[in-house]
C-alpha distance (Angstrom), angle and dihedral (degrees) to the residues before:
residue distance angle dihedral
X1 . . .
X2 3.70 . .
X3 4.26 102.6 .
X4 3.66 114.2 95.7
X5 3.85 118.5 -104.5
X6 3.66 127.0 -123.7
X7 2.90 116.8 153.1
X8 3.53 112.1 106.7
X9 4.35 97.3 -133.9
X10 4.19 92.4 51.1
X11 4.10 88.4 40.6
X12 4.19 83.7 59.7
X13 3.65 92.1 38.3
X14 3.73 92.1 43.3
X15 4.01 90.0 42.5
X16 3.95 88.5 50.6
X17 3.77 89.4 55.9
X18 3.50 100.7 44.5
X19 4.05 93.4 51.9
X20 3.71 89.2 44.6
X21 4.13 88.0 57.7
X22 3.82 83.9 44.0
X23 4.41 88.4 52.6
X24 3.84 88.7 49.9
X25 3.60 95.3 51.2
X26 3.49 124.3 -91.6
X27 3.60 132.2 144.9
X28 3.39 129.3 -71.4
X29 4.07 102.1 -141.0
X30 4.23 82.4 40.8
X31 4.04 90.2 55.3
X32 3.92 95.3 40.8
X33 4.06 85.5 46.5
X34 3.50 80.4 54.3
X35 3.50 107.2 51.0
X36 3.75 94.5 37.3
X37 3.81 87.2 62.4
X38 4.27 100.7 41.6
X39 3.96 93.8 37.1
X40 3.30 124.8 46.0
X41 4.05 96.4 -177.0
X42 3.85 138.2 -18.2
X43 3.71 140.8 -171.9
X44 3.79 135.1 -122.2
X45 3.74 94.4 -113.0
X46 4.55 89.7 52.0
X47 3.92 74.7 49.4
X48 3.69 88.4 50.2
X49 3.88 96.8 43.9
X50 3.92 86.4 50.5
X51 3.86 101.3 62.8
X52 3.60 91.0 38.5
X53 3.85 87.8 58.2
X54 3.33 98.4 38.6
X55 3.85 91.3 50.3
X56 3.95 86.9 35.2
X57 4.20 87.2 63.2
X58 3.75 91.4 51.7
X59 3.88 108.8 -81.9
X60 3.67 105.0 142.6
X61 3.76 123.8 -109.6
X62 3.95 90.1 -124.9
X63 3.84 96.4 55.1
X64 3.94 91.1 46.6
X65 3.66 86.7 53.7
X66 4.06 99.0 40.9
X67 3.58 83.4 54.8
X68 4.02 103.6 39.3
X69 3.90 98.6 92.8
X70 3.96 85.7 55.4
X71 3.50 98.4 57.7
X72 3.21 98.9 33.9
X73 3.54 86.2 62.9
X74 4.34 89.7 54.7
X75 3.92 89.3 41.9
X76 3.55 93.6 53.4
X77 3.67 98.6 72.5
X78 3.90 96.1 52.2
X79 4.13 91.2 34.2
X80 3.69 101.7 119.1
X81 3.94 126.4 -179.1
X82 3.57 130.8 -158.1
X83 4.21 111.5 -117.7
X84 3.38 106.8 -95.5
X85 3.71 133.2 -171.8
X86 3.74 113.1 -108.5
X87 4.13 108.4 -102.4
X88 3.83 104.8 -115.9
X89 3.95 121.9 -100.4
X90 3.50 112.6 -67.3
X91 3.87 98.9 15.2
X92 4.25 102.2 131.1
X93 3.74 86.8 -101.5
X94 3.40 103.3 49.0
X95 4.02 83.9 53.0
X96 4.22 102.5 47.2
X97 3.95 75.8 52.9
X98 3.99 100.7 52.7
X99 3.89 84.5 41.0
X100 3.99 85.5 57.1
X101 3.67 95.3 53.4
X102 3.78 85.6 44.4
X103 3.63 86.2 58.1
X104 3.80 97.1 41.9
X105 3.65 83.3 60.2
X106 3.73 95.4 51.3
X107 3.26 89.2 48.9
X108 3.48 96.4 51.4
X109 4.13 91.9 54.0
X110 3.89 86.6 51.4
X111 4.05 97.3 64.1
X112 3.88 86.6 36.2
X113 3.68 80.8 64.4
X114 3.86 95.9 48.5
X115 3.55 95.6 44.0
X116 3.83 100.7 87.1
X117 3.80 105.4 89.2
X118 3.77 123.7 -149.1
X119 3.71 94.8 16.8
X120 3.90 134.7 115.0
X121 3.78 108.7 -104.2
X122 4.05 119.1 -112.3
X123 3.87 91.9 -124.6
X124 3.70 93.4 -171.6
X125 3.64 91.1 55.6
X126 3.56 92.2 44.0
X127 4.30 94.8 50.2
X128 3.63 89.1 43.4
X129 3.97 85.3 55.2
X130 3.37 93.6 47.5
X131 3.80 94.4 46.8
X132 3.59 84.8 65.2
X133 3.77 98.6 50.3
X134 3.54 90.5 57.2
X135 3.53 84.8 69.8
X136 3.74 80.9 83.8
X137 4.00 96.6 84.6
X138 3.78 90.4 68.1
X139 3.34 84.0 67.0
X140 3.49 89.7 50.2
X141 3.55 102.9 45.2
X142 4.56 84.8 54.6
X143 3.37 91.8 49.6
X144 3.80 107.3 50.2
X145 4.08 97.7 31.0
X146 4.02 87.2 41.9
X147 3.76 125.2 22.3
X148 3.85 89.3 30.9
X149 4.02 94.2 51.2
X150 3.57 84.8 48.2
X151 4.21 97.8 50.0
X152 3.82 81.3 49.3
X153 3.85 95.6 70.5
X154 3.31 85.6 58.1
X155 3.77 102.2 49.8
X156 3.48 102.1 -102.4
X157 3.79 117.9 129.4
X158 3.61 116.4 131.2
X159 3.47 98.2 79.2
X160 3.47 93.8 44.7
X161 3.63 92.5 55.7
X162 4.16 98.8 46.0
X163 4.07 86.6 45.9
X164 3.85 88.7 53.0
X165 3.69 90.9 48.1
X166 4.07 90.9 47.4
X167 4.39 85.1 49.1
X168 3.38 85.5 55.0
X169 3.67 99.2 60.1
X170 3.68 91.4 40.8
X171 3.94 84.9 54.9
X172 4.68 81.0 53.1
X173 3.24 84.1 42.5
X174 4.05 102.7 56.1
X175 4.15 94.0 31.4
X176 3.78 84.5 57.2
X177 4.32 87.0 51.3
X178 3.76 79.0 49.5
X179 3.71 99.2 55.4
X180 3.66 89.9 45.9
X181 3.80 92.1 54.2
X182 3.55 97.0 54.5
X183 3.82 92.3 68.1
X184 3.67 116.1 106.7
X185 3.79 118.2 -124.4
X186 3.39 105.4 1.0
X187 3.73 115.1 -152.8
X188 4.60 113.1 -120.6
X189 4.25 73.8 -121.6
X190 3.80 96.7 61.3
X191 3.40 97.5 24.1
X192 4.44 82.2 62.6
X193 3.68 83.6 45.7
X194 3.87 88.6 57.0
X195 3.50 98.6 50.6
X196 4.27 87.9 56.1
X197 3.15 101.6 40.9
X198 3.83 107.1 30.7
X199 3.75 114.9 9.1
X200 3.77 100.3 48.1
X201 3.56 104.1 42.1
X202 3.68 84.1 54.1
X203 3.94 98.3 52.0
X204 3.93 87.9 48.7
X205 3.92 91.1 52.6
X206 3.85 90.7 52.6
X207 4.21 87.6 39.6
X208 3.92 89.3 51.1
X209 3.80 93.9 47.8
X210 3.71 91.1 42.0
X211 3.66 85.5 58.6
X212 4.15 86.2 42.8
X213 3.85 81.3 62.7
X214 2.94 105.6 45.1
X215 3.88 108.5 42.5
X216 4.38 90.7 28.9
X217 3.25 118.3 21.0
X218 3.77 112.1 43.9
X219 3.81 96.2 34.1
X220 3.49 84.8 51.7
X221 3.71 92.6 47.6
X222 4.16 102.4 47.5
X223 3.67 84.3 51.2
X224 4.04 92.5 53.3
X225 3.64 113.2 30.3
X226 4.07 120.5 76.6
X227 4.22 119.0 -131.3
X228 3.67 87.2 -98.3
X229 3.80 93.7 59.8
X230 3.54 93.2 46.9
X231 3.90 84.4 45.4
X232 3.53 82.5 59.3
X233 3.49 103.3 50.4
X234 3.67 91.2 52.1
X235 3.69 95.6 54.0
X236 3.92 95.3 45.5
X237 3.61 86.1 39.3
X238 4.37 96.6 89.3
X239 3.87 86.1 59.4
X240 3.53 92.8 73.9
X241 3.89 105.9 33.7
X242 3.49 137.0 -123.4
X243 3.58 139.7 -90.1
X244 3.60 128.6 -104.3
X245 3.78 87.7 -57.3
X246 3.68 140.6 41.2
X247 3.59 132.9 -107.7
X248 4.00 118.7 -81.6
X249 4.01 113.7 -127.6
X250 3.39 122.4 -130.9
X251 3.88 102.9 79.1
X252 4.35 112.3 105.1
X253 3.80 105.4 -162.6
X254 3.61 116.4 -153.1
X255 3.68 113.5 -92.4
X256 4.04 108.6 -90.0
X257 3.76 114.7 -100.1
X258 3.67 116.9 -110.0
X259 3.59 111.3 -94.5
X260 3.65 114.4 -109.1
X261 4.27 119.3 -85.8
X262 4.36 93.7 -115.4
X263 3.89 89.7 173.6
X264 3.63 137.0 -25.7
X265 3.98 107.1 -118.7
X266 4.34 98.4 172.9
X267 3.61 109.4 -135.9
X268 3.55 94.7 -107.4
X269 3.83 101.3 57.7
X270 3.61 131.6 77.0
X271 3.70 135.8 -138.1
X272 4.04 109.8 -115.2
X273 3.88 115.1 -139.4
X274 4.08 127.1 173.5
X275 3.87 85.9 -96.7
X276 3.71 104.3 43.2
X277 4.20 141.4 -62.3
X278 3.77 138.2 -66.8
X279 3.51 134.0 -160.7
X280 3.29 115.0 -146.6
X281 4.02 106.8 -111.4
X282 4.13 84.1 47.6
X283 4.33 83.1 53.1
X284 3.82 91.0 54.3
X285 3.85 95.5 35.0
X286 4.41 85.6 53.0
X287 4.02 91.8 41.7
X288 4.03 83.8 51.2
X289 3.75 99.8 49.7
X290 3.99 100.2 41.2
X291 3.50 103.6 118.6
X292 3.59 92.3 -130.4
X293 3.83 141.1 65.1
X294 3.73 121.2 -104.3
X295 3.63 133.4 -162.5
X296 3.86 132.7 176.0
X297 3.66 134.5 -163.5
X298 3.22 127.1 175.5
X299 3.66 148.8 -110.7
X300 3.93 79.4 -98.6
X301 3.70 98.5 55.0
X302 3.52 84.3 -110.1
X303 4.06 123.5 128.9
X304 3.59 114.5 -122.9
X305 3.40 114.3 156.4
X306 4.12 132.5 26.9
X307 3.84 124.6 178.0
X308 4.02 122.8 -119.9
X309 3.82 117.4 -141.1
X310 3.62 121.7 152.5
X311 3.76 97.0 -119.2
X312 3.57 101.8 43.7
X313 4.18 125.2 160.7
X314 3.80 104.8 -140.6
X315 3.92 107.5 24.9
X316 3.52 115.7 -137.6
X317 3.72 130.5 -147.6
X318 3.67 121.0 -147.7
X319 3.68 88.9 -129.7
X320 3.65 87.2 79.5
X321 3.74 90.9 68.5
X322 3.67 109.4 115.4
X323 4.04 94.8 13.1
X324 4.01 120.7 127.0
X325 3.49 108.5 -101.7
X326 3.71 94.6 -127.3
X327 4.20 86.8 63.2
X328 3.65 85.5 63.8
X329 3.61 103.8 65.2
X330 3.84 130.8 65.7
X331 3.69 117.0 -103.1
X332 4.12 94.2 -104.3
X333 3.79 93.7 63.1
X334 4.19 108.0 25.8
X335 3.54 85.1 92.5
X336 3.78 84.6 61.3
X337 3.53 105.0 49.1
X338 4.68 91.2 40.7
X339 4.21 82.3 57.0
X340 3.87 94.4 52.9
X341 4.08 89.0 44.3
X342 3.41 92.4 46.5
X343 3.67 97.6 45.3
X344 3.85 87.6 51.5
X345 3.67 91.9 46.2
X346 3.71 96.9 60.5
X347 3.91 94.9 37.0
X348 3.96 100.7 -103.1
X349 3.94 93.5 127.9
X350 3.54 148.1 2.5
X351 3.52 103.9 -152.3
X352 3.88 148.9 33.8
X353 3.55 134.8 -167.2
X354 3.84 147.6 -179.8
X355 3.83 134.1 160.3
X356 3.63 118.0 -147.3
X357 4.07 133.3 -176.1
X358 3.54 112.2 -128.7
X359 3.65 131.4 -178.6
X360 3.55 88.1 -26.1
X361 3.96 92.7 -50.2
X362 3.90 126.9 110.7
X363 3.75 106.9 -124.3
X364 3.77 119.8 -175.5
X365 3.80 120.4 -171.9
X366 3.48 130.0 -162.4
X367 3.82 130.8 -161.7
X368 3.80 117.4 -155.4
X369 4.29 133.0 -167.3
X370 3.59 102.3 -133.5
X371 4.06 105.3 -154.8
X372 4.21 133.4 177.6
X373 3.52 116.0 -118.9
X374 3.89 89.1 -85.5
X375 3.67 92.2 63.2
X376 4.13 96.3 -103.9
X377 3.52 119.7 141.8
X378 3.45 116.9 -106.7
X379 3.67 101.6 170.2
X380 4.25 150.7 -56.6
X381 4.11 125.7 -85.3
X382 3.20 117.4 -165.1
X383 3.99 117.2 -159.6
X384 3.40 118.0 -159.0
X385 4.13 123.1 -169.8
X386 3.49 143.3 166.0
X387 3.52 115.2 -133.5
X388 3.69 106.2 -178.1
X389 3.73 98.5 121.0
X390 3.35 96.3 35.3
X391 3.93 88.2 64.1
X392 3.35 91.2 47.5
X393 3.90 98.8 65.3
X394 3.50 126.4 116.9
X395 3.88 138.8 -161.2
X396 3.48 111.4 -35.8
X397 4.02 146.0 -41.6
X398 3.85 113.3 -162.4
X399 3.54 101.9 161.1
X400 4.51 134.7 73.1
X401 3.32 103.2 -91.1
X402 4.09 120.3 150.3
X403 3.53 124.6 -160.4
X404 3.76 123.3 -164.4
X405 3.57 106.9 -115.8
X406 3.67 111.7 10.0
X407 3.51 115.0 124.4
């Protein structure tokens, strides 16, 4: 076929096919040639539509994402985006992009750092560097709890899911850089193996998914999401953090919707359980002091309810409200999380649990089968604490004292 395709259907199809040939091995220069010659331009969201098809007729997640830095690289050249007016300071966009030049900058201090050649690294310099670039998972954390949630009303997952995958091994990639910092005088020999091994593969993951970002994702996103998601975003968005910088001003989101009316419980009355009765302020003020963090999803794999304490592990977004639990998780572990539901769903187990260290904290995490009195399933809770103190604790303590702080 030597004509030029535009219409929007073949340039998928065609797209689809052309990735596929890349997957089973073909040359890079032959695919490009290819593409160059059957597609004269395309658009982040026919980009979009083609890894959700492709992973829609069975291609796994995994190889989708092992291969996305390839063809990104033979997409970019015919990836064409419509002129669009800048978003105005302090709109989400606007900040994921001032966060990326923040990066860029970081970045740009790290190989100034590696570029002396035969000399003993200044680790200091280097950690305090590094410090700063882990900035990044804020960024991370808004992104996939937020603007993916938010693509996912509309049907769009498959990027999501290979982006997630690909700031995952950016997160390998930087707690490797870690481990290597924390070694004590370095020699100028390893610290240049380092920099080859460690440092630059990890700067060219966060480059490539800038560029992701950038050219993909965000395009793809004004075009999708309404004012009131963006809204959204932007007051959800201080939960997580921010990036190296701080918003801009300027940007006036929408005023957030009223939440919807579940059930009117008057102020006065109580909800009656087997063991007693609630009011409703004394519910909320008990679901805010547990000492643990509680999530719920339903009998239709769908989260609906997440619990608010000031120090919890995993912070939660109430974007995620209504999204399928399996959107939630990165690609490495969903697999995890669909095998406890399931096995809960059809009665197998009750319970599921893992301990984890984190950030120097010991986390334990339970999953629970929530059931009626009949035995059905109604849904999952997962309970999530962090027992550091608690394994700390010694002996005994039989008298009042309080301690500022301790949980």
């Amino acid at each position: 076929m030597s004509e030029l395709i535009d219409n929007r259907a073949h340039r998928i199809r065609t797209l689809q096919e052309i990735i596929r040939e890349l997957h089973r091995g073909a040359p890079t220069d032959h695919v490009r040639a290819t593409l160059r010659s059957l597609v004269r331009e395309t658009s982040s969201s026919e980009i979009a539509a083609m890894e959700q098809e492709l992973i829609a007729g069975g291609m796994p997640v995994e190889e989708v994402q092992s291969m996305c830095d390839l063809h990104s690289q033979v997409l970019r050249e015919i990836l064409v985006e419509p002129v669009q007016i800048a978003p105005p300071p302090g709109h989400p966009i606007d900040t994921f992009q001032i966060e990326n030049r923040a990066l860029e900058g970081v970045i740009a201090e790290v190989r100034a750092l590696a570029a002396p050649a035969g000399e003993s690294p200044d680790l200091g310099r280097w950690r305090e560097v590094f410090a700063r670039l882990m900035d990044i998972e804020k960024h991370y954390q808004r992104k996939e709890n937020l603007l993916f949630s938010c693509l996912e009303r509309h049907g769009i997952t498959a990027p999501s899911k290979v982006m997630w995958g690909k700031d995952d091994q950016v997160r390998e990639l930087l707690k490797a850089l870690g481990e290597a910092l924390a070694v004590d005088g370095m020699s100028a020999d390893e610290a240049g193996l380092v920099v080859e091994t460690v440092v630059e593969p990890a700067l060219a993951a966060i480059e490539e998914m800038i560029s992701k970002e950038e050219r993909i994702l965000l395009p793809m996103s004004r075009e999708t999401l309404t004012e009131d998601e963006w809204a959204e975003i932007w007051h959800e968005s201080p939960r997580f953090g921010f990036c190296l910088v701080e918003p801009r001003t300027g940007y006036r989101p929408p005023a957030p919707a009223a939440p919807p009316r579940l059930a009117a419980v008057p102020a006065d009355e109580a909800l009656v359980f087997p063991s007693g009765a609630l009011d409703l302020a004394q519910l909320r003020g008990i679901f805010a002091a547990l000492p643990v963090d509680i999530t719920f999803v339903d009998a239709d794999d769908r989260v609906r309810f997440f619990s608010e304490g000031p120090d919890r592990v995993f912070e939660r977004s109430k974007a995620i409200l209504g999204r399928e639990v399996h959107h939630c998780h990165p690609p490495k572990s969903v697999h995890v999380v669909e095998e406890i539901v399931s096995s809960f769903r059809d009665g197998r187990q009750n319970v599921a649990e893992f301990w984890i260290q984190l950030r120097g904290r010991f986390i334990h995490i339970r999953y629970f089968a929530v059931r009626d009195e009949a035995g059905a399933y109604l849904g999952t809770l997962e309970v999530t604490q962090d027992l550091s103190r608690l394994r700390e604790l010694q002996g005994e303590r039989r008298l009042l004292e309080f301690s500022a702080g301790a949980a």
